[in-house]
Structure formats: structure tokens, C-alpha cells
C-alpha positions as CSV (number, residue, x, y, z in Angstrom):
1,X,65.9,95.5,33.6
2,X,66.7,93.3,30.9
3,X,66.8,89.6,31.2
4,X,70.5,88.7,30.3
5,X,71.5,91.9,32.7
6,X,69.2,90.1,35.4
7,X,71.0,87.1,34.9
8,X,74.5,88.7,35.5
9,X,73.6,90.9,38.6
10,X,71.9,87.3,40.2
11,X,75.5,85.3,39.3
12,X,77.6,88.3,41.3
13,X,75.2,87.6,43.8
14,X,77.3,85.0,47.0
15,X,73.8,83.8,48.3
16,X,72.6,80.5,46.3
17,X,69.2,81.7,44.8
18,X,66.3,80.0,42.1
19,X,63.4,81.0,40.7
20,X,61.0,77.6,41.3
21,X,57.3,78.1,38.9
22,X,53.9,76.9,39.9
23,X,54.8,73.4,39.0
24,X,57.3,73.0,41.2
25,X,60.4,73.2,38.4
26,X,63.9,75.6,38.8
27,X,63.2,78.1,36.1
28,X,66.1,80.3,36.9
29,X,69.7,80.0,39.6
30,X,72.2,81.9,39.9
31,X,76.0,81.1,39.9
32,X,76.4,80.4,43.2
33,X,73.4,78.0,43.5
34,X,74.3,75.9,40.2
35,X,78.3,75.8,41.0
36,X,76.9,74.1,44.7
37,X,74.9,71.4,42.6
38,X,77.6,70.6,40.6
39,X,80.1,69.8,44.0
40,X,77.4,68.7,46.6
41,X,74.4,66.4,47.1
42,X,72.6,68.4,49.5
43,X,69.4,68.3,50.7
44,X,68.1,71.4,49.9
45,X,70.1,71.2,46.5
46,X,69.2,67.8,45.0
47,X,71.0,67.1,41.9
48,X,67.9,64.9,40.5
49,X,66.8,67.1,37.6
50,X,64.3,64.7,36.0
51,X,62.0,65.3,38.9
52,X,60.3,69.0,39.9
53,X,62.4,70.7,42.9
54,X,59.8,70.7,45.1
55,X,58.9,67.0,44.3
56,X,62.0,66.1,45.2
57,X,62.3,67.8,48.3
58,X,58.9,66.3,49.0
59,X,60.0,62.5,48.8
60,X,63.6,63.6,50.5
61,X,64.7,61.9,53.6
62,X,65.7,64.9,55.3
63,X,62.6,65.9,57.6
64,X,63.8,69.8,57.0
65,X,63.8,69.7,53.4
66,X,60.2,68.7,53.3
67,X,59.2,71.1,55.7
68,X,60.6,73.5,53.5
69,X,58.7,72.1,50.5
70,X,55.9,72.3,52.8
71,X,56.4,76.2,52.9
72,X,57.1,76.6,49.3
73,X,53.7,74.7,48.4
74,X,52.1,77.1,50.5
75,X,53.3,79.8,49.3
76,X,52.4,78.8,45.8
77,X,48.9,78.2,47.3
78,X,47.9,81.3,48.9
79,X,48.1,80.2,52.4
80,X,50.1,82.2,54.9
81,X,52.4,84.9,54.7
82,X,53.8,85.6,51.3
83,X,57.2,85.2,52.7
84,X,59.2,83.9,55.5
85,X,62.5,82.2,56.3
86,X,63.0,78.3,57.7
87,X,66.5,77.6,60.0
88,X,68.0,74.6,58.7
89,X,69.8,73.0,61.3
90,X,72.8,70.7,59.9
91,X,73.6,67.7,59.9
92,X,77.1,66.1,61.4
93,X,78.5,66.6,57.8
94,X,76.8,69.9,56.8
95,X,75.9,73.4,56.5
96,X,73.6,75.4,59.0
97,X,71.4,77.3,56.8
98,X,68.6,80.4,56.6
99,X,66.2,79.6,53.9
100,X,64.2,82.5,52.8
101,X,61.3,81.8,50.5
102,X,59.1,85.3,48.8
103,X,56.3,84.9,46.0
104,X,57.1,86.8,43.0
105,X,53.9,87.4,41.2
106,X,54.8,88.0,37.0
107,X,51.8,88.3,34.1
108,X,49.5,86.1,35.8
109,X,51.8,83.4,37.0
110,X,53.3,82.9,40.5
111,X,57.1,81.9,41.5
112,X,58.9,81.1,44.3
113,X,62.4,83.0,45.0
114,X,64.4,80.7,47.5
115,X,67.4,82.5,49.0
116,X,69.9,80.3,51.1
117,X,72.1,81.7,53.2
118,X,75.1,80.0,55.4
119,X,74.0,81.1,59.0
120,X,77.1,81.1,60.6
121,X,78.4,83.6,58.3
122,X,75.7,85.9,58.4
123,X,76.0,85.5,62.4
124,X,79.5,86.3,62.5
125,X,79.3,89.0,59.8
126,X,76.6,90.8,61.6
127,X,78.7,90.2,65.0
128,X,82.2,91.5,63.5
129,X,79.7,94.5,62.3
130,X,78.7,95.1,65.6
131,X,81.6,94.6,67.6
132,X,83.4,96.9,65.2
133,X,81.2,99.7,65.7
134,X,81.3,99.7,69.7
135,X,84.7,99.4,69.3
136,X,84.8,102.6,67.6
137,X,82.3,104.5,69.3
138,X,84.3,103.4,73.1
139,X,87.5,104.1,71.8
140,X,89.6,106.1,74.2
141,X,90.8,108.1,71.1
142,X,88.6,110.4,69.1
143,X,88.0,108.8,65.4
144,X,86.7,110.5,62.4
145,X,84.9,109.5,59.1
146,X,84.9,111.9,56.2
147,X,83.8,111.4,52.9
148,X,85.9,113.1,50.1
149,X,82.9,112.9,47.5
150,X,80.9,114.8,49.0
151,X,81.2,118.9,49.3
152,X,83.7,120.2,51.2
153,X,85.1,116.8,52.4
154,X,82.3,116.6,55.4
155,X,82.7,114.2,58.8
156,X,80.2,110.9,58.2
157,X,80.6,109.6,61.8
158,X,82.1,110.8,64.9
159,X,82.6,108.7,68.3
160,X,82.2,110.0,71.8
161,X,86.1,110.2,72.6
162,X,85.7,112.7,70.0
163,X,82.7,114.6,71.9
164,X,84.7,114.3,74.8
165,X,87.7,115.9,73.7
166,X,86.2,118.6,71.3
167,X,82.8,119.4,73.4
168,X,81.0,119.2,70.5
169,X,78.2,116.7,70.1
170,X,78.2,114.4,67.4
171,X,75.1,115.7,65.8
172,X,77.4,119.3,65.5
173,X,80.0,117.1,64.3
174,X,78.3,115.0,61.4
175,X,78.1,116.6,58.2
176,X,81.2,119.4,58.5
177,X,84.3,119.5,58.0
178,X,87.0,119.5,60.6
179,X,88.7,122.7,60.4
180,X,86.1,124.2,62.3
181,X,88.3,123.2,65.3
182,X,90.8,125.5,64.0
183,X,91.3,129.0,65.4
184,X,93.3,132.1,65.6
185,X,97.1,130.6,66.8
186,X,95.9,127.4,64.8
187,X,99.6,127.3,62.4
188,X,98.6,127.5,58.8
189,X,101.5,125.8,57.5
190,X,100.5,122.7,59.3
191,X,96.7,122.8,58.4
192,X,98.8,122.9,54.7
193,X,100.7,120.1,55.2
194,X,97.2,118.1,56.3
195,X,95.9,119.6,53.0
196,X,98.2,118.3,50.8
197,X,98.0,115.0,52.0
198,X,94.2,114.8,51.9
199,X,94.2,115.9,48.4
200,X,97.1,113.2,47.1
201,X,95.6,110.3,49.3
202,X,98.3,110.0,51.5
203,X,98.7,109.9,55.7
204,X,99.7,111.8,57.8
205,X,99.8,112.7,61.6
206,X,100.6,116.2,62.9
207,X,100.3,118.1,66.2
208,X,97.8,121.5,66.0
209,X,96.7,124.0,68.0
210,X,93.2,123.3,67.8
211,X,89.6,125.0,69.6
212,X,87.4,123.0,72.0
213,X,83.5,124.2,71.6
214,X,83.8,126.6,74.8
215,X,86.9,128.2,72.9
216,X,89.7,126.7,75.3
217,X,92.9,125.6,73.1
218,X,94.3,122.3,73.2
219,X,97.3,120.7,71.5
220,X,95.5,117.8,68.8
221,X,98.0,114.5,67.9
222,X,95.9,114.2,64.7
223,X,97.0,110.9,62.2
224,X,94.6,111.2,58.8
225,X,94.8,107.8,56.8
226,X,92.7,107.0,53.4
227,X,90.4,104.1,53.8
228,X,90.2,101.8,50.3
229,X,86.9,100.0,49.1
230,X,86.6,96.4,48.0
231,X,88.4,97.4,44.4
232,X,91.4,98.9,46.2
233,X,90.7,102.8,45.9
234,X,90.4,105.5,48.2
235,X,86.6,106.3,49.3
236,X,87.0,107.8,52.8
237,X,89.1,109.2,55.7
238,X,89.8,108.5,58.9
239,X,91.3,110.4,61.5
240,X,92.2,109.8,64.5
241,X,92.6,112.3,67.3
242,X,94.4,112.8,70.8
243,X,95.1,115.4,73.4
244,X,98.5,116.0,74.0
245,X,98.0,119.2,75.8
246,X,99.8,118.4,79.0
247,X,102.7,116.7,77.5
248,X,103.6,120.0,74.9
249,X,102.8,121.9,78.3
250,X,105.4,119.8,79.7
251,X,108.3,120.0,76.4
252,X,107.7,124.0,77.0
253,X,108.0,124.2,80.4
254,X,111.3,121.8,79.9
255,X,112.6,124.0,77.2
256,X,112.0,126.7,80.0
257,X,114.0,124.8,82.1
258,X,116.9,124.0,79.6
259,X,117.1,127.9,78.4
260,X,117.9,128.5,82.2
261,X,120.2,125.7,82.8
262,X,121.9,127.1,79.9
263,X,122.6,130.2,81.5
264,X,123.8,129.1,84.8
265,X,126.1,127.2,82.5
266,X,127.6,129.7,80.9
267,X,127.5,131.8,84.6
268,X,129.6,128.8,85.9
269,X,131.6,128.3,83.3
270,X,132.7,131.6,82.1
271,X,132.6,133.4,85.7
272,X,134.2,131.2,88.1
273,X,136.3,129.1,85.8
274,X,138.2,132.3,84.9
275,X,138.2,133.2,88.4
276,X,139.5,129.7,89.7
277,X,142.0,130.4,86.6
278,X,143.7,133.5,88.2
279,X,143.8,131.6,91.1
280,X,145.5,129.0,90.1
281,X,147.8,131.1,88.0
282,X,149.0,133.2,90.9
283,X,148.8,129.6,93.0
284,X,151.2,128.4,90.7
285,X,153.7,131.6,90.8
286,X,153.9,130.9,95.0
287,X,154.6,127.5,94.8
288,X,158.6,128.3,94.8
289,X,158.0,130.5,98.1
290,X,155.9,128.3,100.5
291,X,157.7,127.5,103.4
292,X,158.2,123.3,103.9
293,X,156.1,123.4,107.2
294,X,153.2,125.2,104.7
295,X,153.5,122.9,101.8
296,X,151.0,120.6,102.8
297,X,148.4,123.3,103.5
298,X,149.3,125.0,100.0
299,X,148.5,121.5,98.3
300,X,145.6,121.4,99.4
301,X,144.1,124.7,98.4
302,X,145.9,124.0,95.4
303,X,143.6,120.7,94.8
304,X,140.3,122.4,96.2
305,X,140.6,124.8,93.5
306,X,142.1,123.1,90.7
307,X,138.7,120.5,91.3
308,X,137.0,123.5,91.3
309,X,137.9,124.4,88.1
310,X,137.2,120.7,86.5
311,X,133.3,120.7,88.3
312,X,133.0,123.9,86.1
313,X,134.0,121.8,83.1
314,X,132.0,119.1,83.7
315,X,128.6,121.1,84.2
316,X,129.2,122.5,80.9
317,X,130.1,118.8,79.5
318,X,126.8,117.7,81.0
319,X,124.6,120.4,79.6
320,X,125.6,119.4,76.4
321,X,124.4,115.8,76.8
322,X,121.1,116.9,78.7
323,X,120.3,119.2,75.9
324,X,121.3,116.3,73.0
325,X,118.5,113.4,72.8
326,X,120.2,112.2,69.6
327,X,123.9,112.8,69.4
328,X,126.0,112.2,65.7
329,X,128.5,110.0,66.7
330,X,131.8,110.1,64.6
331,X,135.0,108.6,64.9
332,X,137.8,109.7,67.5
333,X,141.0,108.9,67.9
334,X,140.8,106.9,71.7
335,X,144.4,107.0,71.8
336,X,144.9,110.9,71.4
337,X,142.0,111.6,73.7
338,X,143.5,109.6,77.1
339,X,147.3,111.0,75.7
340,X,145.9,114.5,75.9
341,X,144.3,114.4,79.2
342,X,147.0,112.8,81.2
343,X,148.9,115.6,79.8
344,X,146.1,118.0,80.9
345,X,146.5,116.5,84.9
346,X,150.2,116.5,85.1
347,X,149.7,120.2,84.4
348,X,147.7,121.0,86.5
349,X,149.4,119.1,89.1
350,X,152.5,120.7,88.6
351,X,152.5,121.7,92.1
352,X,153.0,118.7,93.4
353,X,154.2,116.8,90.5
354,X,156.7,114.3,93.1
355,X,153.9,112.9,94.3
356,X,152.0,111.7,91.2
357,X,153.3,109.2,88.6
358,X,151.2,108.3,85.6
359,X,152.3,105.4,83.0
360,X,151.0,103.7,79.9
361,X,150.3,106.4,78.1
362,X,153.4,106.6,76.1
363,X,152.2,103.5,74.5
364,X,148.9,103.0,73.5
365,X,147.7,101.5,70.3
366,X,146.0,103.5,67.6
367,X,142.6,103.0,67.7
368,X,138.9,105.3,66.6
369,X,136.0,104.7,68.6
370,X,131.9,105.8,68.2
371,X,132.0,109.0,70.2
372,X,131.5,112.5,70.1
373,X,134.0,115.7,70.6
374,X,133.4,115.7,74.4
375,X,135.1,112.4,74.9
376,X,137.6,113.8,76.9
377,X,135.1,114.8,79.5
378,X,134.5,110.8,80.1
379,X,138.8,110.4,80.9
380,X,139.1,113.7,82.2
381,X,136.7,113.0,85.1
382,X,138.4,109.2,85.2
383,X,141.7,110.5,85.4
384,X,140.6,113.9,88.0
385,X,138.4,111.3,90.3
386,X,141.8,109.1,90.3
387,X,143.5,112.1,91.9
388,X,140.8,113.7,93.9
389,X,140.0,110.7,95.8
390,X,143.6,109.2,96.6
391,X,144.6,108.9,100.2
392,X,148.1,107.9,99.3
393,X,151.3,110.0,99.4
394,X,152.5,109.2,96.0
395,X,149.4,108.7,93.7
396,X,150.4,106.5,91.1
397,X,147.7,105.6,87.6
398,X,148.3,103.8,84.9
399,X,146.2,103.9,81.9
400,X,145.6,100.9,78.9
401,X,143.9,100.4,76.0
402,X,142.8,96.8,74.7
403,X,141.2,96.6,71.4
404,X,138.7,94.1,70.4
405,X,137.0,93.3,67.0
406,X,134.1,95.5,67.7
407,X,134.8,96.8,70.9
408,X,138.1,98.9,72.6
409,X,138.1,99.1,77.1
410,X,140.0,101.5,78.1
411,X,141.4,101.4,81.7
412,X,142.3,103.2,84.2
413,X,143.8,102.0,87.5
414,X,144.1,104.0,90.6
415,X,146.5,102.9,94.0
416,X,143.5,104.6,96.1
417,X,141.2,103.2,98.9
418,X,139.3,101.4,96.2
419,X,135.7,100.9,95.8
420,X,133.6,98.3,97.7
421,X,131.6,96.1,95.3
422,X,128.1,97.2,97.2
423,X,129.3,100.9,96.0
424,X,130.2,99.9,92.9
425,X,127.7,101.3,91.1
426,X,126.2,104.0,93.4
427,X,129.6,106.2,92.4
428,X,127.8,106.6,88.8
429,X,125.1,108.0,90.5
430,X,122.8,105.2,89.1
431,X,121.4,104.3,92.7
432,X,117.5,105.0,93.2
433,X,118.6,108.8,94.6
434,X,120.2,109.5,91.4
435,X,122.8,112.1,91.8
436,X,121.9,111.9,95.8
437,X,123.3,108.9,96.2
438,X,125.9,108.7,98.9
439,X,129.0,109.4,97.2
440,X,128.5,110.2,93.6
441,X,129.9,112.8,92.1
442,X,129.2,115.2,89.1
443,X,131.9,113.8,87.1
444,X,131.2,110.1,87.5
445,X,128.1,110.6,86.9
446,X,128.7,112.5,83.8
447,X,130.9,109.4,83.0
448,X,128.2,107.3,83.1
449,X,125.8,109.3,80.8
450,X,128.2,109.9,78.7
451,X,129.3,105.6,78.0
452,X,126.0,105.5,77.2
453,X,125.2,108.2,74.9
454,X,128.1,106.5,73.2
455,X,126.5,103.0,73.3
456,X,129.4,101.6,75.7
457,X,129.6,100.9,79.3
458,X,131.5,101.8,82.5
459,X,132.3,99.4,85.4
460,X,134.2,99.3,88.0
461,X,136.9,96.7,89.1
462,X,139.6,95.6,92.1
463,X,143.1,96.5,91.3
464,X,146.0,95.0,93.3
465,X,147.0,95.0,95.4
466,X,145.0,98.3,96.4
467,X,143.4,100.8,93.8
468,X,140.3,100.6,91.5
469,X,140.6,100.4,87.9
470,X,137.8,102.3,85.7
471,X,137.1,100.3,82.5
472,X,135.1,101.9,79.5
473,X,133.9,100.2,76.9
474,X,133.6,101.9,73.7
475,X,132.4,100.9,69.9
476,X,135.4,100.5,67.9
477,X,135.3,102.4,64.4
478,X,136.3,100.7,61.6
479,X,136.0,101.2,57.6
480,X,132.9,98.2,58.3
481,X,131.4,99.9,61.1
482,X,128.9,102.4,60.5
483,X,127.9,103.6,63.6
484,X,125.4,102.9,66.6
């Protein structure tokens, strides 16, 4: 190698290292060692350069430097081991150092190479080292290296989460590439997608059908990143790997369950809506002919099956939000929505339309709120529950609307037996039984899910001097609003 390109590889060089001769004198240093002597007076580094090195370090103070010296003349003499290292401990104000010292015999003439080297970075270095290896092989994920450079992009180490979740060993692993985990249902378009980004240096994590070693299939979470080197490029992969078999066993078996669900819906909602329709209907036509002494009986078929009917309304409402994990909110008109359903129950209460009076919907301010087209379904089941579960002769509701900056309540207040507070929120259903707590309903709870899909809240408070009163809170929608 010639000299000058010596010189350059030595100054890249972090480690402080010279070149001392036979007589003692520095004949060569590096960067690192001469940029030290120029900021320190150390020791080992003594900035006296009208005496040799080792002549210095001879007459030093500092008991460690002359053992050091001590080695070095040895060295130069024949006696002991051609190489070796010394631990210098520091002082209160220094630097705990590893001196190694070689010979370094050229055309009859014998140096000294002295190599120092700050301990407690080569401890901790050598410690992060290690601790990031066992990291990485008792991971509880599988992780990959591959090396692009080489053919056919092949896998440089493998940990034993890996083993454990492919049942190959990591001596099968090493040195191939990953698709041999692939098989026949494996989805091309997928291993295409991983391709791509491999090839452009991008990540990316996917979900494949992949092939343990004793040919069972199991769903792989894999997430492929590029790893850069010191200048900043790309030199390897990583992947890391996870079974997710039993939870795409469970998304199937739920999709199972929602296809089914589906169909009862549309059972219930086509079948015996339509049926509890003609029902109604010809309920509707006898109304003029009951007998006084019947009425009260008549009324109350009349409600059995007119709730009937709104269950079968609901189920489909709630079908829609069990099968939604995401809804697009947009705006609706809050206004319209709770105009239209109290039109919807004094309809179907025409039966007995003396005995229920509903007010405050003849003026109710103009406001949009974050919601979706099944809002009605939340005041539907407000406005139905205020009827249902009314022990009073004349039922009597009044709905409001009171519009805040960001946020529009909507109430509606009942003259019924009222809620306790311990029951206030059991009615939603939202007890530790769910839908089995005592007293919830469908609707309510529908309600509730509902509010929330929306972003809002439902609560419950005492009207007087009897009654409850349903508020909802919804986000208003505004020209500065943009959604939830």
C-alpha cells in the first residue's frame, strides 16, 4: 500500500495510534492521536516533543505510564510476547483506557504500534452488540435479515420466533429466500405487492397465506422495511413476521356470522313487517266499529302490534350499524328528522289519537348535525319508547332543540313513570349484561350505539313534575366544521 494512502486509511481510523522506532521517537500518528495532543496533556500523550516518547513516559509521574513504557522497551528488546494490551485505570479527571502495544518488524528495523482505545466505549459498544442480538434472537416475533446484493435476495439471519412459527430451522432458513413459505392458495397479487416494494426500497406490511415446514397453512402479518448503512443507503432487509391465524379465523367466522344476521334481517323485516302492516291496516279500518266497553282491549292490540312493527325497524337499523365499523358522516337536517317522526307516531297512533298530545315540534330551529341517513332510527325509538312505556291516560311529549356553537341536544320529555337514576343507564343497555340488562330494550339500546357512532351522547334526566326527558347530543355542522 502506498505511504500517503497509509497515512489516509490511519487518519479515518477513531482509535488514537503511533508508530514509536527503536529509539524511542513517534515516527508516525494518526488523526485522532495528534488532534488529542493538541487539546490534552495526558499521560500517555505527553505534549513534550523535544524528548523521545518513551523517555518521557519513562520520567512521567504517572506510575501507569511507565509501566507502559516498561512494555514498550520490552517489546523493542525481545523479551516477552510480541504483543499485549495494558488497562489504564483513570484518574479523577480522566479517561479509562486499553493500550495495545504489537512489534512491527520493517527492513531490518523494529517499531512499536500503540493503539489506545477508550474502554468504556468499547465495553458498552460490545454490550449494546450483544444485548441487541439476544434481543433479536428472544423476540416473540419472527425477524428476518436478507441481503439484496446477493443472488436471489437470500435470508442472512433468522431468530427462533421465526423457527417457531415456520418449523423450519434456522440453518434451512439462512441463505434462501423467503417465498419458499409460499404455496398453492398463497395470493399472487399480494407476493406482487411485497415485490414491488422490495425492488423500489420501500416498506411494507401485508397479511399472506403462507406454508409451515409440515405443509399446514397459516395467515403471516409480514412488515418488510430497508435497513440503511452509515452513508444513508439501503444494504439490507428486515422483516418481521406474525401469526395472525386465529384472528382471520375469527374475521371469517364473523363475516359468517354477519351474512346470517343479514338474512334474518331481511326475514324480519320484509316478512313480519308486511304482515304486522295488514294488520294494522285492517286494525285501523275497525277502529270505527269497536264497541266502548272493547276499546280498551282494541288499544292495546293496536299498540302490541304497531311496537311490533317498530322492533322490526329497529333490527334492520341496528344491522346497519353492526355491519359499519367506519360510517361517512354527512350533514342532516336535525330539525326535519324529529318533524318527521312525530309525524310518523301521530300516525300510527291514530287510533287513539285523544289520548296523546305532542308539542314543540312546530317550532324548532334550523340546524345540520354530524350523522348519517338512519338518524331517525335514534328519535324514532325516543319518541316510540315515550309511548310504549307511559302509564298515563293522556300521554303527553314535547320535543326541543338547543343549539350550541359546536354542539345541538335535542330533547325529548315524557309525562311517564320516569326513570330512577340507578337505571339510568342500564335502559341503554350499557350495564355489564349488555342487552340482558333488566329493562333495556332493542331500541334504546340502538339509541345508544347509534349517539356514538355519531360522536354524541345520550343521557337521561328528571322531568317535572313526573316524566323523563331523553337528551341527545349531536355535533353541530357548520361551513367550519368538517366532520368527526
Amino acid at each position: 500500500m502506498p505511504p500517503r494512502l497509509t497515512e489516509t486509511v490511519l487518519d479515518t481510523l477513531p482509535a488514537r495510534i503511533a508508530v514509536i522506532d527503536g529509539r524511542g521517537r513517534i515516527v508516525e500518528s494518526n488523526a485522532a492521536w495528534r488532534d488529542f495532543t493538541a487539546e490534552h496533556d495526558h499521560p500517555l500523550v505527553p505534549t513534550d516533543d523535544d524528548r523521545p516518547y518513551l523517555d518521557t513516559l519513562r520520567r512521567s509521574q504517572n506510575e501507569q505510564a511507565v509501566t507502559v513504557a516498561g512494555r514498550l522497551q520490552a517489546l523493542f528488546e525481545g523479551e516477552g510476547e510480541a504483543s499485549g494490551e495494558y488497562p489504564y485505570h483513570a484518574d479523577a479527571d480522566g479517561e479509562a483506557l486499553v493500550v495495545r502495544y504489537a512489534a512491527a518488524d520493517h527492513e531490518g528495523e523494529r517499531y512499536a504500534v500503540v493503539t489506545q482505545v477508550g474502554r468504556a466505549a468499547r465495553s458498552e459498544t460490545a454490550a449494546d452488540l450483544r444485548l441487541k442480538e439476544r434481543a433479536m434472537d428472544e423476540a416473540p416475533i419472527g425477524i428476518t435479515i436478507s441481503d439484496p446484493s446477493l443472488p436471489d435476495n437470500p435470508v442472512v439471519y433468522a431468530n427462533a420466533a421465526f423457527e417457531r412459527i415456520t418449523g423450519y430451522s434456522i440453518e434451512e432458513v439462512v441463505g434462501r429466500n423467503c417465498r419458499f413459505l409460499q404455496g398453492e392458495d398463497t395470493d399472487a397479487e399480494t407476493v406482487a405487492r411485497m415485490r414491488r416494494a422490495v425492488n423500489n426500497w420501500e416498506p411494507v406490511t401485508v397479511e399472506v397465506r403462507n406454508y409451515r415446514r409440515n405443509g399446514k397453512e397459516f395467515w403471516n402479518q409480514v412488515t418488510i422495511a430497508p435497513i440503511y448503512d452509515e452513508e444513508g443507503k439501503p444494504s439490507h432487509y428486515v422483516g418481521f413476521q406474525r401469526d395472525v391465524t386465529d384472528r382471520k379465523r375469527a374475521e371469517e367466522t364473523l363475516e359468517t356470522e354477519r351474512d346470517r344476521f343479514a338474512l334474518l334481517n331481511q326475514i324480519v323485516r320484509h316478512d313480519i313487517r308486511n304482515d304486522m302492516a295488514v294488520a294494522l291496516g285492517w286494525g285501523g279500518e275497525l277502529a270505527d266499529r269497536i264497541p266502548e266497553e272493547d276499546s280498551e282491549v282494541f288499544e292495546r292490540v293496536m299498540t302490541a302490534a304497531t311496537h311490533t312493527k317498530e322492533l322490526t325497524e329497529a333490527v334492520g337499523d341496528l344491522a346497519g350499524i353492526l355491519g359499519a365499523t367506519d360510517p361517512e358522516l354527512e350533514p342532516v337536517a336535525l330539525d326535519d328528522v324529529l318533524r318527521g317522526e312525530t309525524e310518523r307516531v301521530r300516525s300510527n297512533f291514530d287510533y287513539r289519537s285523544e289520548g296523546i298530545e305532542i308539542t314543540g315540534d312546530d317550532d324548532l330551529p334550523a340546524v345540520d348535525v354530524w350523522a348519517t341517513s338512519i338518524l331517525s332510527s335514534v328519535f324514532g325509538n325516543l319518541l316510540d319508547n315515550a309511548v310504549f312505556h307511559n302509564d298515563e291516560a293522556e300521554v303527553r311529549i314535547d320535543v326541543g332543540i338547543t343549539v350550541g356553537e359546536d354542539a345541538v341536544v335535542a330533547r325529548i320529555a315524557d309525562n311517564g313513570p320516569g326513570v330512577p337514576d340507578p337505571r339510568k343507564r342500564e335502559v341503554f343497555g350499557r350495564g355489564k349484561k349488555g342487552l340482558e340488562s333488566p329493562g333495556s330494550g332493542l331500541g334504546l339500546y340502538l339509541v345508544d350505539n347509534l349517539v356514538e357512532t355519531y360522536g354524541g351522547r345520550v343521557w337521561i334526566e328528571d322531568n317535572e313534575p313526573k316524566g323523563a326527558i331523553f337528551c341527545v347530543e349531536l355535533q353541530r355542522a357548520d361551513d367550519e366544521t368538517h366532520g368527526i
